[in-house]
mmCIF file as Biopython writes it, N, C-alpha, C and O atoms, coordinates in Angstrom:
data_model
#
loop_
_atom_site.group_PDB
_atom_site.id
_atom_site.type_symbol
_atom_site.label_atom_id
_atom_site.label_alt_id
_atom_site.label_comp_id
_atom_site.label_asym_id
_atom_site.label_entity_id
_atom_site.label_seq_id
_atom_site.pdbx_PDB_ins_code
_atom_site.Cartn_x
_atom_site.Cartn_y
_atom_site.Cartn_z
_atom_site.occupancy
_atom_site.B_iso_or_equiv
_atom_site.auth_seq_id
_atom_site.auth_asym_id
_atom_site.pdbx_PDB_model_num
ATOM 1   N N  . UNK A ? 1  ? -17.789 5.945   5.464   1.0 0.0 1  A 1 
ATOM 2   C CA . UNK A ? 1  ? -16.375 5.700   5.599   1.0 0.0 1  A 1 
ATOM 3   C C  . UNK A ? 1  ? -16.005 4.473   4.767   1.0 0.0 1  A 1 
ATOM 4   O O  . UNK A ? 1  ? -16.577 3.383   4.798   1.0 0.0 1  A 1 
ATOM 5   N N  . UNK A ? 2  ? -14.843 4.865   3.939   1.0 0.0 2  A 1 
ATOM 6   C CA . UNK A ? 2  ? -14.895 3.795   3.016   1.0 0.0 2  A 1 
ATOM 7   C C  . UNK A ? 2  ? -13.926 2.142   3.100   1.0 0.0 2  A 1 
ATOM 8   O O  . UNK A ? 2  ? -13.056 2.543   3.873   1.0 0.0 2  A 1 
ATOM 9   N N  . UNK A ? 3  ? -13.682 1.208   2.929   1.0 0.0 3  A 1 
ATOM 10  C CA . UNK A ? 3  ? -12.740 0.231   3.651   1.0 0.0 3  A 1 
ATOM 11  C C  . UNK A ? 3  ? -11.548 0.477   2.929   1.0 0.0 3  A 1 
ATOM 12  O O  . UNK A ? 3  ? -11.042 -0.141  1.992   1.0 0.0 3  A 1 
ATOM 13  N N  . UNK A ? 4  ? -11.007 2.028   3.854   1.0 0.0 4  A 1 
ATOM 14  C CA . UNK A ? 4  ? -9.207  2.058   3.225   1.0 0.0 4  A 1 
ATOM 15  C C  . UNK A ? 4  ? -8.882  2.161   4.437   1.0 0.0 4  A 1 
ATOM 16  O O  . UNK A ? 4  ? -9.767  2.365   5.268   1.0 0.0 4  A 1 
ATOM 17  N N  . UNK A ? 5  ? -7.297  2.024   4.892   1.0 0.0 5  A 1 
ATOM 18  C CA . UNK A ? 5  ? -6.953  2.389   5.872   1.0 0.0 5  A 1 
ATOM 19  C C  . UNK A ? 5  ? -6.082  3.966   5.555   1.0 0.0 5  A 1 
ATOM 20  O O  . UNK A ? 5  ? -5.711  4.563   4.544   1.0 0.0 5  A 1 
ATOM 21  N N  . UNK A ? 6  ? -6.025  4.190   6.952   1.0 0.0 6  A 1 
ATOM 22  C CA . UNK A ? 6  ? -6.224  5.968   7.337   1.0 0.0 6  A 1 
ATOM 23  C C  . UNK A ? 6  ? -4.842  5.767   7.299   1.0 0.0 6  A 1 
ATOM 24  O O  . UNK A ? 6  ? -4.895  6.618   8.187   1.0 0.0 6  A 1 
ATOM 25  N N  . UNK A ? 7  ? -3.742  5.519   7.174   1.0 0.0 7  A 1 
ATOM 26  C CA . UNK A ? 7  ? -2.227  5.273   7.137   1.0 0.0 7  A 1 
ATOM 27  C C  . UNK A ? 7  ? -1.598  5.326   5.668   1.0 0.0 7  A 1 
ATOM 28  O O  . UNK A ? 7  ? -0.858  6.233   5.289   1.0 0.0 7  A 1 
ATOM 29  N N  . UNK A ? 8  ? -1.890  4.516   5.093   1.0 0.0 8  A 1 
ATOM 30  C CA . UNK A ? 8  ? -1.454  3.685   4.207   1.0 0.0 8  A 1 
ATOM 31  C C  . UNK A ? 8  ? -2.229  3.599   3.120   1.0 0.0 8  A 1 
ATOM 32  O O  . UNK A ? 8  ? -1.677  2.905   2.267   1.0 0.0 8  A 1 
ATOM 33  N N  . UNK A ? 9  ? -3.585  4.130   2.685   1.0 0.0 9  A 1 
ATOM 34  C CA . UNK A ? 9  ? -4.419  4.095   2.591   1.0 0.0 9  A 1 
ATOM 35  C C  . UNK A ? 9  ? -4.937  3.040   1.296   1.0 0.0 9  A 1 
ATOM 36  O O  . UNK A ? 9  ? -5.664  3.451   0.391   1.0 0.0 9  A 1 
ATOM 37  N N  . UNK A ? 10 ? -4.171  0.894   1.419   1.0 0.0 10 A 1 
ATOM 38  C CA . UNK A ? 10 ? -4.411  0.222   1.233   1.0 0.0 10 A 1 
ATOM 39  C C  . UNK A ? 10 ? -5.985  -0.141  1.243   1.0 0.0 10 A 1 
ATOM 40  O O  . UNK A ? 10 ? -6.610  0.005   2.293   1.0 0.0 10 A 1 
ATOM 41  N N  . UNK A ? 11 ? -6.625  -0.609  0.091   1.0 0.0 11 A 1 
ATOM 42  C CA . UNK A ? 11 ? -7.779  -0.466  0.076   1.0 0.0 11 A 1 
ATOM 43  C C  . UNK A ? 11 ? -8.208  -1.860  -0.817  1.0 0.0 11 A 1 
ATOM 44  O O  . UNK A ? 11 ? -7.463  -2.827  -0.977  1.0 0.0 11 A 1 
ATOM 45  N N  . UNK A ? 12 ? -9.353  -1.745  -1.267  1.0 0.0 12 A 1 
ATOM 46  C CA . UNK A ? 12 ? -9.741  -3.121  -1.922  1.0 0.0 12 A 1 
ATOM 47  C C  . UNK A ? 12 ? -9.074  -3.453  -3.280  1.0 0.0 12 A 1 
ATOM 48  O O  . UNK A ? 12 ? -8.825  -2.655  -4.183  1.0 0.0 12 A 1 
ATOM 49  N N  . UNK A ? 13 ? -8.783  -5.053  -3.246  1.0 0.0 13 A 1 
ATOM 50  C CA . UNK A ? 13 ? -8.123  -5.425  -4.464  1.0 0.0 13 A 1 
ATOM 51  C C  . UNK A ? 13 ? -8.950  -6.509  -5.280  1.0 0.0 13 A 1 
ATOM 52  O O  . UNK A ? 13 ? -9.458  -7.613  -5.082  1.0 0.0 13 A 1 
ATOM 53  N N  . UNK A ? 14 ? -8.843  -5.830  -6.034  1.0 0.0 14 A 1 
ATOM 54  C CA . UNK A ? 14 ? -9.781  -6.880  -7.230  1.0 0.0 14 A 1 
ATOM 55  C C  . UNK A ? 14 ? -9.298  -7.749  -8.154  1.0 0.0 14 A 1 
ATOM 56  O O  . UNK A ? 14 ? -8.218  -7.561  -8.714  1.0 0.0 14 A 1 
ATOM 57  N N  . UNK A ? 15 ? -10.182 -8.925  -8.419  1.0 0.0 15 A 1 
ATOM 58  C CA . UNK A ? 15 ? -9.327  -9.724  -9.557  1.0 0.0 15 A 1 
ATOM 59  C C  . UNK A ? 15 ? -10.387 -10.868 -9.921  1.0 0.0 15 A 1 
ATOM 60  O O  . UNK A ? 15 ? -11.552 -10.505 -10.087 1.0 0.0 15 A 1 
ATOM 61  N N  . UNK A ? 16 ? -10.087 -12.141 -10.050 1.0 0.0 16 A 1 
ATOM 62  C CA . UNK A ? 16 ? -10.535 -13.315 -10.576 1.0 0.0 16 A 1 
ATOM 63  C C  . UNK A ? 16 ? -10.654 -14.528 -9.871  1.0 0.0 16 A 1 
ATOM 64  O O  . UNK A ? 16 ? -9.550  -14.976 -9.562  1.0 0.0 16 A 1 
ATOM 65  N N  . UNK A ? 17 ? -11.723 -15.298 -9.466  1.0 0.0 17 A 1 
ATOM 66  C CA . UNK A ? 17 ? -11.669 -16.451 -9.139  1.0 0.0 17 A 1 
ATOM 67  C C  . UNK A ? 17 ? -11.493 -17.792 -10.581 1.0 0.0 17 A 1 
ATOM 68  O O  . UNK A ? 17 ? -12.423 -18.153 -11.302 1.0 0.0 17 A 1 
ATOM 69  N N  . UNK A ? 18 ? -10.537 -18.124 -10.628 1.0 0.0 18 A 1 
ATOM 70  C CA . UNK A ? 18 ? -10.084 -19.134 -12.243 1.0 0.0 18 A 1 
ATOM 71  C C  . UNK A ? 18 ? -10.172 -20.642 -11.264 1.0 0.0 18 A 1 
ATOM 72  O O  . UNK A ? 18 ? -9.461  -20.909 -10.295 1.0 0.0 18 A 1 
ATOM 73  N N  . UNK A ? 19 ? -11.427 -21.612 -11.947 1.0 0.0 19 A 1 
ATOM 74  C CA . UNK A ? 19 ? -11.704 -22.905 -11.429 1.0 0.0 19 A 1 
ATOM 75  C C  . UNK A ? 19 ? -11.312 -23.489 -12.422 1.0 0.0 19 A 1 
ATOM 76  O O  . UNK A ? 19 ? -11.078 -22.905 -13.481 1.0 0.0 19 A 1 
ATOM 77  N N  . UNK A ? 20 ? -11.121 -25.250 -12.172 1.0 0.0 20 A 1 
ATOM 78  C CA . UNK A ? 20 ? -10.741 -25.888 -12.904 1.0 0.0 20 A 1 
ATOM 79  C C  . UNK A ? 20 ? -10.403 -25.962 -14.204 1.0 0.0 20 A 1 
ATOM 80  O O  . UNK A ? 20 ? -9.362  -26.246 -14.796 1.0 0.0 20 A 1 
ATOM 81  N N  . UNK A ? 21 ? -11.644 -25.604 -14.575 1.0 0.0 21 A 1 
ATOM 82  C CA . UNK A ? 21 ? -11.805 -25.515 -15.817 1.0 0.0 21 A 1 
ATOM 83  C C  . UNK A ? 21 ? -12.012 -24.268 -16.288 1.0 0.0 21 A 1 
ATOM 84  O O  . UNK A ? 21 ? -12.973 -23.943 -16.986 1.0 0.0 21 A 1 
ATOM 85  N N  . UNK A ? 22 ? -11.181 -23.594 -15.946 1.0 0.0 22 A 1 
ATOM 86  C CA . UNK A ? 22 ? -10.490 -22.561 -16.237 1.0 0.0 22 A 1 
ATOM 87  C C  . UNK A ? 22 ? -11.797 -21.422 -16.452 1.0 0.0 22 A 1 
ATOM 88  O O  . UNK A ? 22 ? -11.485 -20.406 -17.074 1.0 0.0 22 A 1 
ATOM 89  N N  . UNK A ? 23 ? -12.869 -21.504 -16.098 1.0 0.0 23 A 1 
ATOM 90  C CA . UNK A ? 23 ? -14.079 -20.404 -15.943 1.0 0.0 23 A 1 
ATOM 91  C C  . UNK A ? 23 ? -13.681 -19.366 -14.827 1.0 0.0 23 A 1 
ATOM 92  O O  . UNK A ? 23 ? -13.410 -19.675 -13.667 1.0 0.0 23 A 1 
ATOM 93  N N  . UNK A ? 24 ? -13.686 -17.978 -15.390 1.0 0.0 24 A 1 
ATOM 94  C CA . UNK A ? 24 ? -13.244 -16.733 -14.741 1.0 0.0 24 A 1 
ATOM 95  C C  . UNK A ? 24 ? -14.482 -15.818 -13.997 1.0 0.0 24 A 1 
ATOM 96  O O  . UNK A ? 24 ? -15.338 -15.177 -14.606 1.0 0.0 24 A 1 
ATOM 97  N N  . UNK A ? 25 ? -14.367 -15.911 -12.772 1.0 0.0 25 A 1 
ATOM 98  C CA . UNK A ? 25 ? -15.726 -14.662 -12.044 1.0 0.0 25 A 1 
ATOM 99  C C  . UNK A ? 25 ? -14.798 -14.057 -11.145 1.0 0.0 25 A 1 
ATOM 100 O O  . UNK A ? 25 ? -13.716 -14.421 -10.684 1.0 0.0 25 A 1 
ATOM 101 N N  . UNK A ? 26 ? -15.573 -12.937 -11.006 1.0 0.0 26 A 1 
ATOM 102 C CA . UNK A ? 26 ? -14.986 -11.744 -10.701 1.0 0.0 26 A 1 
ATOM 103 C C  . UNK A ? 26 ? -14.880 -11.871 -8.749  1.0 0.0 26 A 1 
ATOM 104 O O  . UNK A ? 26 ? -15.633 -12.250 -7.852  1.0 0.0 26 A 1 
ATOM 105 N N  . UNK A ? 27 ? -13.732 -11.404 -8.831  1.0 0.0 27 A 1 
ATOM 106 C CA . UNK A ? 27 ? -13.864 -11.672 -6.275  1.0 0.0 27 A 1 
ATOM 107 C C  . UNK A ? 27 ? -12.985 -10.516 -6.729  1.0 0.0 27 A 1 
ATOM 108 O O  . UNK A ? 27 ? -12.556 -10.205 -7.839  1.0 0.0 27 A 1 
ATOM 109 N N  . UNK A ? 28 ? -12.808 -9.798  -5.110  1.0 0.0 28 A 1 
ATOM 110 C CA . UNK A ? 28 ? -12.155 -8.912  -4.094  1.0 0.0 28 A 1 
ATOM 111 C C  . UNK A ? 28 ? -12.018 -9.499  -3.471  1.0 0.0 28 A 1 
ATOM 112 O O  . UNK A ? 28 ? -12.769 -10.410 -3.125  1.0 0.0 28 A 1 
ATOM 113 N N  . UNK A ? 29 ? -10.633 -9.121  -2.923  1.0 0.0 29 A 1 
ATOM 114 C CA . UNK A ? 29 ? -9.607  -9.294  -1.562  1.0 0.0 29 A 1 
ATOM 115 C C  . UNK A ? 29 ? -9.907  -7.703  -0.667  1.0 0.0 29 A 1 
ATOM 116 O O  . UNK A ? 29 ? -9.484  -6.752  -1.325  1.0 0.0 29 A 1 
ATOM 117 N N  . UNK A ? 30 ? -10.646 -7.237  0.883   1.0 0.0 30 A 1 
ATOM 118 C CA . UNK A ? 30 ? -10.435 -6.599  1.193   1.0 0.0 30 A 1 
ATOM 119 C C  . UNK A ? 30 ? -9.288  -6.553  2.150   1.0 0.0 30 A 1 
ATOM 120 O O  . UNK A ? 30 ? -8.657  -7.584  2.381   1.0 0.0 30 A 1 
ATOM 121 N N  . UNK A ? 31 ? -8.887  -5.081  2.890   1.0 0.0 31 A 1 
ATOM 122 C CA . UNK A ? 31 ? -7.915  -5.182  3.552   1.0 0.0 31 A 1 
ATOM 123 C C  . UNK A ? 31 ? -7.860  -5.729  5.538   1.0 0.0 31 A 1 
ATOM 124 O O  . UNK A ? 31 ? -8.544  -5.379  6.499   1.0 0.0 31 A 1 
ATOM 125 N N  . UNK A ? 32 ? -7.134  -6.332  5.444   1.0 0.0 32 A 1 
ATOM 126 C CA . UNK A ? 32 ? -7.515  -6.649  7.345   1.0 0.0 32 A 1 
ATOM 127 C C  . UNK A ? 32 ? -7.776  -5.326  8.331   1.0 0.0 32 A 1 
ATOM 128 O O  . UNK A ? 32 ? -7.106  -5.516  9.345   1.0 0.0 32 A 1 
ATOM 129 N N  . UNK A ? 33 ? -8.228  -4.529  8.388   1.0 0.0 33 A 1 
ATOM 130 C CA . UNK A ? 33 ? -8.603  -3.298  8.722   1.0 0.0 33 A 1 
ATOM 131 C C  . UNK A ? 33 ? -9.205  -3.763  10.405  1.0 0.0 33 A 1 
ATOM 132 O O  . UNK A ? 33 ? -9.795  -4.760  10.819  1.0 0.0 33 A 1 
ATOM 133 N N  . UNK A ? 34 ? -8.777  -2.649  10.986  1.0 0.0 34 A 1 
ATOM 134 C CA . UNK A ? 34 ? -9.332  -2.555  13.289  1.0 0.0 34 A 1 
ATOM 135 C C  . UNK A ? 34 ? -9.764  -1.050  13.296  1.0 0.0 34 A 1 
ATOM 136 O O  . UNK A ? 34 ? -8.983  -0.257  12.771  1.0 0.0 34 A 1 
ATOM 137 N N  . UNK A ? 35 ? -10.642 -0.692  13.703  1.0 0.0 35 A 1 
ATOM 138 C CA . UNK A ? 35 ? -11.087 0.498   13.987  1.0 0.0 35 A 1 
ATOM 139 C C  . UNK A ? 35 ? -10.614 0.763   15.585  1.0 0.0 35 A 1 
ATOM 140 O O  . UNK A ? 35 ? -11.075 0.167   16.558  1.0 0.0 35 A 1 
ATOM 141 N N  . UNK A ? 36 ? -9.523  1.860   15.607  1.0 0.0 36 A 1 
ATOM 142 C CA . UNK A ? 36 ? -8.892  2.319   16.864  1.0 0.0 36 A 1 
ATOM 143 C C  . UNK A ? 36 ? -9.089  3.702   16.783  1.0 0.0 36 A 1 
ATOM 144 O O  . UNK A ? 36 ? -9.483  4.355   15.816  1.0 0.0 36 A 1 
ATOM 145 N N  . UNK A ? 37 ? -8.675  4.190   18.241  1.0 0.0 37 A 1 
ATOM 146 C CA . UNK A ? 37 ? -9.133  5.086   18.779  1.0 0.0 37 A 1 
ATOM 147 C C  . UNK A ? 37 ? -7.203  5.676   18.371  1.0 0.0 37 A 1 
ATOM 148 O O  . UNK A ? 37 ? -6.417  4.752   18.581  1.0 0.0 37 A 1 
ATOM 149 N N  . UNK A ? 38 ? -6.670  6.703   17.980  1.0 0.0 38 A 1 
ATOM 150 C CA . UNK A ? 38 ? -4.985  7.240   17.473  1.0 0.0 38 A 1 
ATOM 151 C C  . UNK A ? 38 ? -5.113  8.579   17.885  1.0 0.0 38 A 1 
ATOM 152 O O  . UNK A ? 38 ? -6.028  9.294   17.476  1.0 0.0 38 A 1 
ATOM 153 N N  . UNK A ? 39 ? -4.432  8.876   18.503  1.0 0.0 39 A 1 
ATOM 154 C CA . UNK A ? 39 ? -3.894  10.051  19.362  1.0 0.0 39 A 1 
ATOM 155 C C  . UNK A ? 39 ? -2.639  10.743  17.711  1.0 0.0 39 A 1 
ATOM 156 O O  . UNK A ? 39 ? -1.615  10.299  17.193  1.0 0.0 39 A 1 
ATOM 157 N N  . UNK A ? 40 ? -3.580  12.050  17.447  1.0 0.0 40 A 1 
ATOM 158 C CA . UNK A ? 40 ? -3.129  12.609  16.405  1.0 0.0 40 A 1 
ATOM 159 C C  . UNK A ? 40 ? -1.859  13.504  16.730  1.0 0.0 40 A 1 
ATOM 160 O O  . UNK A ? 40 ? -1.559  13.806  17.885  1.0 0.0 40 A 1 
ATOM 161 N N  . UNK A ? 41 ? -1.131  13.906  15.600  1.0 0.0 41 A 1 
ATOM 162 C CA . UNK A ? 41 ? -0.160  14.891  16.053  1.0 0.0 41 A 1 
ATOM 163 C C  . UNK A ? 41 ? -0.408  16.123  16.831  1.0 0.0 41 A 1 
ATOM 164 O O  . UNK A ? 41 ? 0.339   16.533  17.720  1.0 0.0 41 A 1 
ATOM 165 N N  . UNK A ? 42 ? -1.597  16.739  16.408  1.0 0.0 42 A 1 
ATOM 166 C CA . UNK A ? 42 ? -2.129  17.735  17.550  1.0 0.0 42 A 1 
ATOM 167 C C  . UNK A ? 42 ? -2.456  17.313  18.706  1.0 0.0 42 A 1 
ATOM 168 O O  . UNK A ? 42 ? -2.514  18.125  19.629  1.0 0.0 42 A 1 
ATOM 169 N N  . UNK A ? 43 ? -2.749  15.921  18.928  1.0 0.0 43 A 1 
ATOM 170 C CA . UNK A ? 43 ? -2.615  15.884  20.667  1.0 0.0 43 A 1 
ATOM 171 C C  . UNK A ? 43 ? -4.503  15.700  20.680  1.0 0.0 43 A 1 
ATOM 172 O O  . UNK A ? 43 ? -5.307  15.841  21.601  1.0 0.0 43 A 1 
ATOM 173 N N  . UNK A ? 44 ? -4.657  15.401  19.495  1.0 0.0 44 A 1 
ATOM 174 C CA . UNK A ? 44 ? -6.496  14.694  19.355  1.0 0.0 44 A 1 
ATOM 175 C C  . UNK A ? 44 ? -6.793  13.467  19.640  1.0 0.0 44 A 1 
ATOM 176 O O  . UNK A ? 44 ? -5.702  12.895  19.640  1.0 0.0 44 A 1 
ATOM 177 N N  . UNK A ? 45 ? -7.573  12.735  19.875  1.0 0.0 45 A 1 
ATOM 178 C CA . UNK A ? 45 ? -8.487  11.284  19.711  1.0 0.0 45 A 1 
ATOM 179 C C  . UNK A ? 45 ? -9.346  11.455  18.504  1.0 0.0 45 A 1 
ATOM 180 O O  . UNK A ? 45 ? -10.321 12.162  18.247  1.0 0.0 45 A 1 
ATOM 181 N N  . UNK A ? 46 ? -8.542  10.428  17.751  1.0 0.0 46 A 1 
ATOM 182 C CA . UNK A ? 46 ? -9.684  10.222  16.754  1.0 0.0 46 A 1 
ATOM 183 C C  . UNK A ? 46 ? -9.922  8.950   16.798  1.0 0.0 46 A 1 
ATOM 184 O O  . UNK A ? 46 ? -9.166  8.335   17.549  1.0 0.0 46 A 1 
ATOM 185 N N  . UNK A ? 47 ? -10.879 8.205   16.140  1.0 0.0 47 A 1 
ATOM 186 C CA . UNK A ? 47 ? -11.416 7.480   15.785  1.0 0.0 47 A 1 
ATOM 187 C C  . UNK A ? 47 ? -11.361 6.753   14.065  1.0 0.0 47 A 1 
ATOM 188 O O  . UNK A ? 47 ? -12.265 7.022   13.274  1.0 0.0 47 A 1 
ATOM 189 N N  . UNK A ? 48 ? -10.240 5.872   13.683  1.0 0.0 48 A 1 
ATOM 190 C CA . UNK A ? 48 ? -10.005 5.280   12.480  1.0 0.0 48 A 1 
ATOM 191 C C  . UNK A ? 48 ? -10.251 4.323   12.391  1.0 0.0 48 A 1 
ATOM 192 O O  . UNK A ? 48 ? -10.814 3.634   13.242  1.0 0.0 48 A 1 
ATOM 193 N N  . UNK A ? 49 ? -9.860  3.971   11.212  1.0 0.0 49 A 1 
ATOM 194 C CA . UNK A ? 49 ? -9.826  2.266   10.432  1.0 0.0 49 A 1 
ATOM 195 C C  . UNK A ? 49 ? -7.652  2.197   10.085  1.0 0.0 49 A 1 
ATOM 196 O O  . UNK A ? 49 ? -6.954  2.823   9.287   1.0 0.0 49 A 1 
ATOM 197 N N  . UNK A ? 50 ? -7.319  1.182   11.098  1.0 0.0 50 A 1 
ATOM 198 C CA . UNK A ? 50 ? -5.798  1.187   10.582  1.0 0.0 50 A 1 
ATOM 199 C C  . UNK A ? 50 ? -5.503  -0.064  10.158  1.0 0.0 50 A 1 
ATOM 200 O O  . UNK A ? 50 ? -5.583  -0.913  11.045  1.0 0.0 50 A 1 
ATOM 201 N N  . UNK A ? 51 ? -5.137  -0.508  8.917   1.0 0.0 51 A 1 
ATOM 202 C CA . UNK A ? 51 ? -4.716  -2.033  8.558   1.0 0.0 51 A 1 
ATOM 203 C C  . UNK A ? 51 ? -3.855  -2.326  9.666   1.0 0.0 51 A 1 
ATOM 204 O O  . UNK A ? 51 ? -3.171  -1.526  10.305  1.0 0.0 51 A 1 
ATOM 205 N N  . UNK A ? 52 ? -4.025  -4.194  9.900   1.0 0.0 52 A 1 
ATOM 206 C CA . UNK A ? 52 ? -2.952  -4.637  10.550  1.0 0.0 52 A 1 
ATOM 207 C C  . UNK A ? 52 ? -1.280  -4.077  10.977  1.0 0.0 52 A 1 
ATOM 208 O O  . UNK A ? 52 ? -0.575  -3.816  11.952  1.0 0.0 52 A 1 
ATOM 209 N N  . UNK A ? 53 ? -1.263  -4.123  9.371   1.0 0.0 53 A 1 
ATOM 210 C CA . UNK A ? 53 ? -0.232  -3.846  9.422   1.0 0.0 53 A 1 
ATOM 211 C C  . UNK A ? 53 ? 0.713   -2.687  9.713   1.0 0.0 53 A 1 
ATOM 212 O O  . UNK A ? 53 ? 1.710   -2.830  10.421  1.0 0.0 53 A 1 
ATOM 213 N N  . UNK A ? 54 ? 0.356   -1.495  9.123   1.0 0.0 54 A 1 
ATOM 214 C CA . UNK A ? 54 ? 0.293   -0.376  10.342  1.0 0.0 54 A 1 
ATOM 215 C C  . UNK A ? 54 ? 0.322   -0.266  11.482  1.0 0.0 54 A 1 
ATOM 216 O O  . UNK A ? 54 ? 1.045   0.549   12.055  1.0 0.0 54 A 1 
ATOM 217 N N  . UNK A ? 55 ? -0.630  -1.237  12.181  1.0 0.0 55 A 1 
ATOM 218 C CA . UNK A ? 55 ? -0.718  -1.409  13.967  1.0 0.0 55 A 1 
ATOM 219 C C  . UNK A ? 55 ? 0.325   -2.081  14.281  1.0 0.0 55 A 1 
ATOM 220 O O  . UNK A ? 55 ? 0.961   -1.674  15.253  1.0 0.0 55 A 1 
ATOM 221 N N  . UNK A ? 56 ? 0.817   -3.322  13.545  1.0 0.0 56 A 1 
ATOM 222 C CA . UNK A ? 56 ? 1.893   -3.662  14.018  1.0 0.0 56 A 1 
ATOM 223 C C  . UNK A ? 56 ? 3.002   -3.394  14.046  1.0 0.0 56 A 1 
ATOM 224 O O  . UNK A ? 56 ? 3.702   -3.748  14.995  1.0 0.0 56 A 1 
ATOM 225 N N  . UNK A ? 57 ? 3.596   -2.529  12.780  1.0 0.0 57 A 1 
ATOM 226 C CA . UNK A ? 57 ? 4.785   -1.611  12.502  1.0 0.0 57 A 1 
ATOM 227 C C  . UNK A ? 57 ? 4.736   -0.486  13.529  1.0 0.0 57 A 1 
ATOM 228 O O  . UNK A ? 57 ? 5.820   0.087   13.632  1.0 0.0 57 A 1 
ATOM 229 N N  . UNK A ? 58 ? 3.894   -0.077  14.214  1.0 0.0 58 A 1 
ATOM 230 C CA . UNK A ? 58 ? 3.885   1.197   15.195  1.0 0.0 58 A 1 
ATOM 231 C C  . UNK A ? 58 ? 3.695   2.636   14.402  1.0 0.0 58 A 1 
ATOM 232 O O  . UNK A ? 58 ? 4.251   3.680   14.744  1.0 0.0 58 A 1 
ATOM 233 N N  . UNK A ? 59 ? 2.692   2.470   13.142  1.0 0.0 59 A 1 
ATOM 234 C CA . UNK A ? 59 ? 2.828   4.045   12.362  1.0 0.0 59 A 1 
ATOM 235 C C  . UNK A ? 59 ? 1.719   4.952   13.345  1.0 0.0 59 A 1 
ATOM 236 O O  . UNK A ? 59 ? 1.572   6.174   13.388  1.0 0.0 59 A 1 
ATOM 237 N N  . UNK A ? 60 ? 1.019   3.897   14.094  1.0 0.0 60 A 1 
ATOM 238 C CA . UNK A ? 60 ? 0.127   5.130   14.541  1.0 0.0 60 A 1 
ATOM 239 C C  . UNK A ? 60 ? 0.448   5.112   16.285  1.0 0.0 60 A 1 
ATOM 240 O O  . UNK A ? 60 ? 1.249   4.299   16.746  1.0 0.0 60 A 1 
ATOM 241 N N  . UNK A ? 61 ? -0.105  5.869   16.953  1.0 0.0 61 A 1 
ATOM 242 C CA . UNK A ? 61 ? -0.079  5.482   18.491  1.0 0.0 61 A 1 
ATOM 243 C C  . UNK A ? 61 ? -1.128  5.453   19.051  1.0 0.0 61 A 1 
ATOM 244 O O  . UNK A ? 61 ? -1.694  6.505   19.348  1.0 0.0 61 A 1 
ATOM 245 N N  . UNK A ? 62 ? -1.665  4.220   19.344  1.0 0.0 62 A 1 
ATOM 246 C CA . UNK A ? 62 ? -2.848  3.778   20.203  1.0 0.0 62 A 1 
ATOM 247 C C  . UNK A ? 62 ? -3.492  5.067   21.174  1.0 0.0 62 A 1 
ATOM 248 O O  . UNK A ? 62 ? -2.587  5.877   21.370  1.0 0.0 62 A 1 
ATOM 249 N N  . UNK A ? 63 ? -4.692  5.467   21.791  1.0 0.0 63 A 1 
ATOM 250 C CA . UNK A ? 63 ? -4.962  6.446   22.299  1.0 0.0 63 A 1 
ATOM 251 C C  . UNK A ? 63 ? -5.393  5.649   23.797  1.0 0.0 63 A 1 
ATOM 252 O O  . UNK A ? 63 ? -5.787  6.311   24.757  1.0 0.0 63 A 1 
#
């Protein structure tokens, strides 16, 4: 299972750590991701990964 969320499906962001002196190495930002239990439109329990933010907007419904 890969670190996206099951909503939105926000996933890893890549880029640059730039120090002083201006030397460039490579970082990722992953996403704040909770593994919950979401009561599907058919009336299932599943088991996901939902970013924060999703959970807090109300896109999914807690099971």
């Amino acid at each position: 299972m890969a670190r996206v969320c099951y909503v939105c499906t926000k996933g890893t962001t890549f880029g640059k750590n730039v120090s002083h002196a201006n030397n460039k190495t490579r970082r990722s930002w992953l996403p704040n991701l909770r593994r919950v239990h979401i009561v599907t439109s058919e009336g299932d329990r599943k088991h996901v990964r939902v970013c924060t933010r999703c959970l807090s907007a109300g896109k999914v419904r807690k099971a």
